[in-house]
Backbone as CSV, one residue per row, in Angstrom:
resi,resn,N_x,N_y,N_z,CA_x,CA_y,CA_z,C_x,C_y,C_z
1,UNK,112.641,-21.638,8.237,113.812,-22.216,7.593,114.109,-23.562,8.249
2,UNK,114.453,-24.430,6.891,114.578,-25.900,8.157,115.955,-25.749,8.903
3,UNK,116.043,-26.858,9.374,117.783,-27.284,9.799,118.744,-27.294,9.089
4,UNK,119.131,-28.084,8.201,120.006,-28.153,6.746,119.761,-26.530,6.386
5,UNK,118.939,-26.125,6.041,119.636,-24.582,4.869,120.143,-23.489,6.074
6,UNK,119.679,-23.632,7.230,120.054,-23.079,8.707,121.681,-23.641,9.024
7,UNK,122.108,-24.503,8.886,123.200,-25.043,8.700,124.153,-24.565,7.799
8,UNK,123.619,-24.954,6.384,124.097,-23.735,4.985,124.278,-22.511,5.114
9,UNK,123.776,-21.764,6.336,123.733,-20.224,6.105,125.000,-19.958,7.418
10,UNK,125.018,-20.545,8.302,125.792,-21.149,9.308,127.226,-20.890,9.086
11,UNK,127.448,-22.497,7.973,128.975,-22.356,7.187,129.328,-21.479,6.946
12,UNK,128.349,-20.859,5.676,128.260,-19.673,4.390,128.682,-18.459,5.734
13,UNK,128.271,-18.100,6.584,128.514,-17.006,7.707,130.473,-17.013,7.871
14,UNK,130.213,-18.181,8.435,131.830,-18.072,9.107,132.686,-18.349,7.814
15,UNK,132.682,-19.041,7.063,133.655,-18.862,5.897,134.089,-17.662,4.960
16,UNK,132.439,-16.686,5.158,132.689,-15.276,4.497,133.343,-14.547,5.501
17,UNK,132.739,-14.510,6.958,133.785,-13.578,7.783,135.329,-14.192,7.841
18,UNK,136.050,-15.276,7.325,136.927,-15.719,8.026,137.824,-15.314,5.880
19,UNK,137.037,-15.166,5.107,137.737,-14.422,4.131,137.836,-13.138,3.922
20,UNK,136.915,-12.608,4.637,136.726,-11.188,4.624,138.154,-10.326,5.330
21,UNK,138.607,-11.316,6.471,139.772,-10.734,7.388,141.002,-11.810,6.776
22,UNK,141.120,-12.793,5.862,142.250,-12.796,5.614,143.322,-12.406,4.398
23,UNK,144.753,-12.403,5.158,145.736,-11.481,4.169,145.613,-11.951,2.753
24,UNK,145.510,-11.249,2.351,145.566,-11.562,0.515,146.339,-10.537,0.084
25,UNK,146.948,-10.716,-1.314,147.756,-9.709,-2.000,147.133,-9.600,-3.158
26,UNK,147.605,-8.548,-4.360,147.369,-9.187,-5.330,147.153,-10.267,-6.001
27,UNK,147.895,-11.141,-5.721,148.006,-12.140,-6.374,148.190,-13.439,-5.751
28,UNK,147.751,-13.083,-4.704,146.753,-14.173,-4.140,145.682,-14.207,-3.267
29,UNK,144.611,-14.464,-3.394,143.121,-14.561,-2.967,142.792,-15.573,-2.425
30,UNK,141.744,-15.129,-1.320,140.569,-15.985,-0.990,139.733,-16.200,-1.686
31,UNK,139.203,-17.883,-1.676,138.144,-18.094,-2.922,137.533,-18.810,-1.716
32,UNK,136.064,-18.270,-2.153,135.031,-19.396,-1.372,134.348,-20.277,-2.110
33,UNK,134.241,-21.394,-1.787,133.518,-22.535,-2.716,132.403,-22.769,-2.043
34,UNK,130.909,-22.725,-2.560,130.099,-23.311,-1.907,129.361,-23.824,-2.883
35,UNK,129.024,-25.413,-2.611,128.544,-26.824,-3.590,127.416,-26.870,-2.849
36,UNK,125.873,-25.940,-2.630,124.843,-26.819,-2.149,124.345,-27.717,-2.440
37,UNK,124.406,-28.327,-3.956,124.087,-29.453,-4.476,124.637,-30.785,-3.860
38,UNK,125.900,-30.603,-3.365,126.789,-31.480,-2.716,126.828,-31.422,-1.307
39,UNK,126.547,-30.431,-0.504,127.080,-29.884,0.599,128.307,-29.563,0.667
40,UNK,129.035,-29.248,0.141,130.831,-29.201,0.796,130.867,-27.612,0.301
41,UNK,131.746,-27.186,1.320,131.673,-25.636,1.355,133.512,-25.013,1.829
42,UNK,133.924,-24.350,0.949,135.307,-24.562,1.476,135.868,-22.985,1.505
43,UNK,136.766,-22.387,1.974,137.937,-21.647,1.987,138.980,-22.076,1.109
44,UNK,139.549,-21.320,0.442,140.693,-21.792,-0.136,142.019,-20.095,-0.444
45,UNK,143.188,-20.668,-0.507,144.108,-19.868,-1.076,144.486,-19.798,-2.327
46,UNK,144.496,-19.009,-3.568,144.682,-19.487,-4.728,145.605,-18.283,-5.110
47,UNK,146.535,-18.628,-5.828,147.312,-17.612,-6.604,148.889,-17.872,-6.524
48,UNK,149.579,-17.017,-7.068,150.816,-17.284,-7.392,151.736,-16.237,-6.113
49,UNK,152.840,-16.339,-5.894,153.648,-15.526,-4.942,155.092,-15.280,-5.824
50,UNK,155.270,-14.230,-6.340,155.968,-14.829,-7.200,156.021,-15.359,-8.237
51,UNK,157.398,-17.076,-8.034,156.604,-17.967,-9.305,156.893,-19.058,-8.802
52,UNK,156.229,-19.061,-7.230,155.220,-19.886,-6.590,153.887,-20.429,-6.663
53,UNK,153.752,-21.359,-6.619,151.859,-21.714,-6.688,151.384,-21.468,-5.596
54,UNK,150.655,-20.972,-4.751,150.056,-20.787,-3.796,148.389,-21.326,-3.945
55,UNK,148.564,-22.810,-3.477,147.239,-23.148,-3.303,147.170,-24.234,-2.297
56,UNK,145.672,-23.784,-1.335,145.298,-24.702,-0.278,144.342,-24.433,0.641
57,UNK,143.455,-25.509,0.909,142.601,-24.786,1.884,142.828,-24.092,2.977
58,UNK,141.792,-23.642,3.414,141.659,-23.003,4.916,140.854,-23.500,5.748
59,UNK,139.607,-23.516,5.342,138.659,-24.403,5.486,137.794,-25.018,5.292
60,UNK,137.130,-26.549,5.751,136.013,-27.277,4.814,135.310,-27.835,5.805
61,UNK,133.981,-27.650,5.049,133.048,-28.342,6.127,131.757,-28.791,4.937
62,UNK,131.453,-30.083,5.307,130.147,-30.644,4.258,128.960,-31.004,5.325
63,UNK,127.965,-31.286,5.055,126.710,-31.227,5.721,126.507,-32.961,5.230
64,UNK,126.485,-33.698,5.804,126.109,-34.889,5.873,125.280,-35.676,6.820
65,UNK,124.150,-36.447,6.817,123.428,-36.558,7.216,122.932,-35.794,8.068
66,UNK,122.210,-34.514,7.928,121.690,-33.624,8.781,122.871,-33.415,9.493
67,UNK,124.382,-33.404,9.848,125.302,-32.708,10.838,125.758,-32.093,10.223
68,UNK,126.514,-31.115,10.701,127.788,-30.279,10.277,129.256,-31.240,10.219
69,UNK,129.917,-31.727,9.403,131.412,-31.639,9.532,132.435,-31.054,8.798
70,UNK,133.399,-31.098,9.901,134.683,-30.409,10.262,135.443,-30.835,9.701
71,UNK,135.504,-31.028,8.409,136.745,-31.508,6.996,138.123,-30.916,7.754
72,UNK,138.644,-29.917,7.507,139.609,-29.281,7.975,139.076,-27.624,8.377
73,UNK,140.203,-27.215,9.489,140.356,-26.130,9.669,141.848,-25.944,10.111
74,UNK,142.036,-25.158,9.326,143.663,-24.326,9.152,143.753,-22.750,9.985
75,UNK,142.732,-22.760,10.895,143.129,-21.840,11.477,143.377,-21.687,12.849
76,UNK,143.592,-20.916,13.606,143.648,-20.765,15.301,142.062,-21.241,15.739
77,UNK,141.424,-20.608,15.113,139.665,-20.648,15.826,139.211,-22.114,15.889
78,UNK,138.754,-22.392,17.016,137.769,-23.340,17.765,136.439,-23.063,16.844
79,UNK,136.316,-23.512,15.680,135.299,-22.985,14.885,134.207,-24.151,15.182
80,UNK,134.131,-25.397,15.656,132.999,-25.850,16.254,132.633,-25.156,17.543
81,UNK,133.526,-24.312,18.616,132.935,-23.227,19.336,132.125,-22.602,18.594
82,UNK,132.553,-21.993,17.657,131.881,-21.120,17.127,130.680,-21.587,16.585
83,UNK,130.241,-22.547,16.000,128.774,-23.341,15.362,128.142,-23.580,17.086
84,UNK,128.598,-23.863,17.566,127.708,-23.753,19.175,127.126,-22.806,19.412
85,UNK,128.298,-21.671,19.213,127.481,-20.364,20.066,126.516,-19.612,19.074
86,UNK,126.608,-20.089,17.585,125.568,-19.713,16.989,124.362,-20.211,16.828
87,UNK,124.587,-21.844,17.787,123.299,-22.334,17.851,122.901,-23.615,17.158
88,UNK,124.247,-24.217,17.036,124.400,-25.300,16.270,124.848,-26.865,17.608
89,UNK,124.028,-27.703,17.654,124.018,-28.353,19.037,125.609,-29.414,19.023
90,UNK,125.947,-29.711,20.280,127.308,-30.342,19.920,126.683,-31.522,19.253
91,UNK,125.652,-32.313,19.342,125.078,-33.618,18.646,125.482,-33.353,17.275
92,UNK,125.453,-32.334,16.757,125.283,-32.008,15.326,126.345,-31.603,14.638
93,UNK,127.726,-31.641,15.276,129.120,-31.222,14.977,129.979,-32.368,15.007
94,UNK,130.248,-32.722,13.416,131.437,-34.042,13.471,132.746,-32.865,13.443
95,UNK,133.806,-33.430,14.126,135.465,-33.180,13.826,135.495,-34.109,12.896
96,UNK,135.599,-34.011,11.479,135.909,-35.274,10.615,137.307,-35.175,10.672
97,UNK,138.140,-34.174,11.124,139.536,-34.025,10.998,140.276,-35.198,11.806
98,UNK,139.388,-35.543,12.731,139.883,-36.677,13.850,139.426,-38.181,13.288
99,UNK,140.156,-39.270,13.540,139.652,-40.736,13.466,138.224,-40.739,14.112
100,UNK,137.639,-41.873,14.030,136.420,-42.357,14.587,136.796,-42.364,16.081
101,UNK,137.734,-43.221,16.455,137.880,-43.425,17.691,138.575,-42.272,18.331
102,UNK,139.079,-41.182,17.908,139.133,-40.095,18.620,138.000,-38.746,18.621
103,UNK,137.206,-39.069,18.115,135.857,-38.163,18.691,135.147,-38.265,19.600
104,UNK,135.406,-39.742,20.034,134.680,-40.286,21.326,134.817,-39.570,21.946
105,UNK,135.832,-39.347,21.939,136.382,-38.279,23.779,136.301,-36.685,23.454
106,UNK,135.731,-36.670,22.748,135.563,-35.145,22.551,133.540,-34.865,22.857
107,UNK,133.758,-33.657,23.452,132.084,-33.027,23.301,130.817,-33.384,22.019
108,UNK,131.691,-33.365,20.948,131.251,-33.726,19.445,130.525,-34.676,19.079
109,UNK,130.145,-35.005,18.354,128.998,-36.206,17.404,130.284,-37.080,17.293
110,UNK,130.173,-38.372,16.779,130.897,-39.250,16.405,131.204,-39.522,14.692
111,UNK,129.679,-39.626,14.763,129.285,-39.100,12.918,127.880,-39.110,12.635
């Protein structure tokens, strides 16, 4: 398997365990989006509460030039920990959530 679909299976991992454990009701769900054509791979909340809209991510991450990035994450988890310890190198992990000039100072890729 190359790098990129090793990457794809990566995301696809932690986005299914990280819907698998969250609260949903009836009538409102976890939806997973995954665009391999595009790379962008997301978490989302969808549904009504009420006669509330309930919609928004959880989390996103797209594969761009051979790295992983870190669109958003809406949760507690250190989820670039987590792409490490599965074997994903810090070279290869953007925080896109951060400016350019604040990745510098982090362990992370720049871009």
């Amino acid at each position: 398997m190359d790098r990129i679909e090793q990457y794809r299976q990566f995301v696809k991992q932690i986005l299914t365990e990280h819907a698998q454990i969250a609260t949903t009701t009836d009538t409102v769900k976890a939806e997973l989006i995954f665009d391999r054509e595009h790379d962008h791979y997301q978490l989302a909340y969808v549904g009504w509460q009420g006669d509330k809209r309930v919609f928004g991510p959880v989390m996103h991450f797209d594969i761009q030039d051979g790295k992983i990035w870190i669109q958003y994450n809406g949760t507690e988890d250190s989820i670039a920990e987590r792409l490490v310890e599965i074997g994903v190198p810090t070279s290869d992990i953007v925080l896109g959530f951060h400016s350019s000039f604040k990745r510098q100072f982090t362990p992370y890729a720049v871009s």
